[in-house]
C-alpha positions in Angstrom: -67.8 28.8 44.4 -68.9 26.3 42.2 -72.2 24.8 43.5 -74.9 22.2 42.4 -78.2 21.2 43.4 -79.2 17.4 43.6 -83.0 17.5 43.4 -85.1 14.5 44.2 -88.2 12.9 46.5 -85.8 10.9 48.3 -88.7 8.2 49.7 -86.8 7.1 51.0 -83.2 7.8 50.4 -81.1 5.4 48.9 -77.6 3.6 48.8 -78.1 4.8 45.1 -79.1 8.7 45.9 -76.2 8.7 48.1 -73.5 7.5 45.1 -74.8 10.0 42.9 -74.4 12.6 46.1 -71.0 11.8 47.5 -69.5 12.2 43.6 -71.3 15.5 43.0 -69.6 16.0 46.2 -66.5 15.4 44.7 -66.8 17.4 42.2 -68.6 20.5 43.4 -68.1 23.2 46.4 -71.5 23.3 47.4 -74.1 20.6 46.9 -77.5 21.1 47.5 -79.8 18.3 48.1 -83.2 19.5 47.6 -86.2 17.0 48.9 -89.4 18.1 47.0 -93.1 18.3 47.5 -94.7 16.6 45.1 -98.2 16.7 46.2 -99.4 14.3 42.9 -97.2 11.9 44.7 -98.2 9.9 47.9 -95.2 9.4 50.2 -94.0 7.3 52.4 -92.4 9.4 54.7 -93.0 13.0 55.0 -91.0 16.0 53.8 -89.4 16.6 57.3 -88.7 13.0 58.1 -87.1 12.6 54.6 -84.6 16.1 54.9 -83.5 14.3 58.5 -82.5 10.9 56.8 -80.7 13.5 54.1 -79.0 15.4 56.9 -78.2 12.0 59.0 -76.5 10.0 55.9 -75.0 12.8 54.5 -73.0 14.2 57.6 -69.7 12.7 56.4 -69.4 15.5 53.3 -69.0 18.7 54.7 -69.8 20.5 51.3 -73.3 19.1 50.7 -76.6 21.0 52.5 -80.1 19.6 52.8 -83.0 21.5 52.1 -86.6 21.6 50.7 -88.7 23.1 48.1 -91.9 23.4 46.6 -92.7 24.4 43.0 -90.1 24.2 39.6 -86.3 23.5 40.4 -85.2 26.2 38.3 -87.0 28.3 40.5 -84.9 27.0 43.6 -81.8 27.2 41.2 -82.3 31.1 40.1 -83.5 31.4 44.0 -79.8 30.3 45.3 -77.7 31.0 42.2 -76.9 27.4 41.5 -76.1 26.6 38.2 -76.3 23.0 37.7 -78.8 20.0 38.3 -77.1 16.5 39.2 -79.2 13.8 37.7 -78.3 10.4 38.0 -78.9 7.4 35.6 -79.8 4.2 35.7 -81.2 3.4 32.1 -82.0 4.6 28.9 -85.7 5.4 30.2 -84.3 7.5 32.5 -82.1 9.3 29.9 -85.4 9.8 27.6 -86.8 11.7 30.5 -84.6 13.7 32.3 -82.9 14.8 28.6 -86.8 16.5 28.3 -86.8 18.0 31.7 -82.6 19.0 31.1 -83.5 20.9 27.8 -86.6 22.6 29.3 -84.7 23.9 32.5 -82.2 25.2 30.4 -84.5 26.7 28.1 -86.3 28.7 30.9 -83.4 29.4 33.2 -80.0 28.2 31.9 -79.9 26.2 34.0 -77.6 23.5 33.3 -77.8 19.6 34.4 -75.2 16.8 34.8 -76.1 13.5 33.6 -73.9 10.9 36.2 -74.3 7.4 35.7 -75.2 5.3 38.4 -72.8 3.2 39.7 -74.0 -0.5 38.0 -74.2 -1.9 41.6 -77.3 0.3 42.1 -78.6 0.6 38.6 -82.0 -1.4 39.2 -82.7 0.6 42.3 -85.7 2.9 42.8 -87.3 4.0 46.1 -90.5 2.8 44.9 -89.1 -0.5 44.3 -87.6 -0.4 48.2 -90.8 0.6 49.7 -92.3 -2.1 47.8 -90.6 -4.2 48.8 -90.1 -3.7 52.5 -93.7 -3.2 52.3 -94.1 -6.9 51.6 -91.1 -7.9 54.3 -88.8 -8.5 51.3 -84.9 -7.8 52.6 -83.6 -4.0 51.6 -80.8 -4.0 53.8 -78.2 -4.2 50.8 -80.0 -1.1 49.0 -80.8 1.4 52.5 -78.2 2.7 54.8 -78.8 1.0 58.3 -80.6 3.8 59.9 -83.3 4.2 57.0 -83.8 0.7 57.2 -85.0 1.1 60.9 -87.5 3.7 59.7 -88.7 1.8 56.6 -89.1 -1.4 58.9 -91.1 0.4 61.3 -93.3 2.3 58.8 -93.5 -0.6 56.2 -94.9 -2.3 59.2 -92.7 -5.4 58.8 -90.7 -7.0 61.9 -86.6 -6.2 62.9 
């Protein structure tokens, strides 16, 4: 079984997250989406809230599993045999990066990862941009699946 993990804070998840999600679907047996802890990182939404959103929008692919970790993802990957990381990318920044943290997961765990270009309709979209913006009543409804938009409205404070 060929299986991959799509790793991420998911805060929340986006139209984006779910591109890059449905085509590893595609193209895997088994994806995993794994929502992490990041405990440097203040979130929106908490751990539970965000694997719920994960299991809501991503009901229609019967191959792909939500979970959650804490700690590296290489750890997760030796911990369920899973051989590859899904990254998507929106830019050359994001290249820069994820190229660091692809070489140094395969360098402790051989652990591969798969770089997957984002689809250009979402390749300015970030959930820190979102939550900014809801935050400030801005519309998101093009870049959020209806139901997280309810939840971002509600916790962004802004009105329906």
């Amino acid at each position: 079984m060929r299986r991959a993990l799509c790793p991420g804070s998911f805060d929340p998840v986006t139209n984006g997250h779910l591109d890059i999600i449905g085509r590893a679907a595609d193209l895997y047996d088994q994806v995993v989406v794994a929502v992490f802890v990041n405990q440097s990182k203040s979130s929106m939404f908490s751990v539970e809230e965000r694997h719920q959103m994960l299991v809501d929008e991503t009901a229609r692919w019967p191959n792909v599993r939500i979970d959650t970790f804490h700690g590296l993802v290489v750890d997760y990957c030796r911990a369920h045999d899973i051989p590859v990381i899904v990254k998507g990318l929106r830019a050359v920044s994001d290249f820069d990066y994820e190229l660091q943290m692809a070489q140094m997961n395969r360098g402790l765990a051989g652990v591969d990862t798969l770089f997957m270009p984002t689809n250009p309709e979402y390749s300015f979209l970030a959930s820190s941009l979102v939550k900014e913006i809801a935050k400030w009543g801005g519309d998101v409804s093009s870049l959020v699946p209806p139901d997280v938009l309810t939840r971002l409205k509600g916790r962004a404070g802004t009105p329906d």
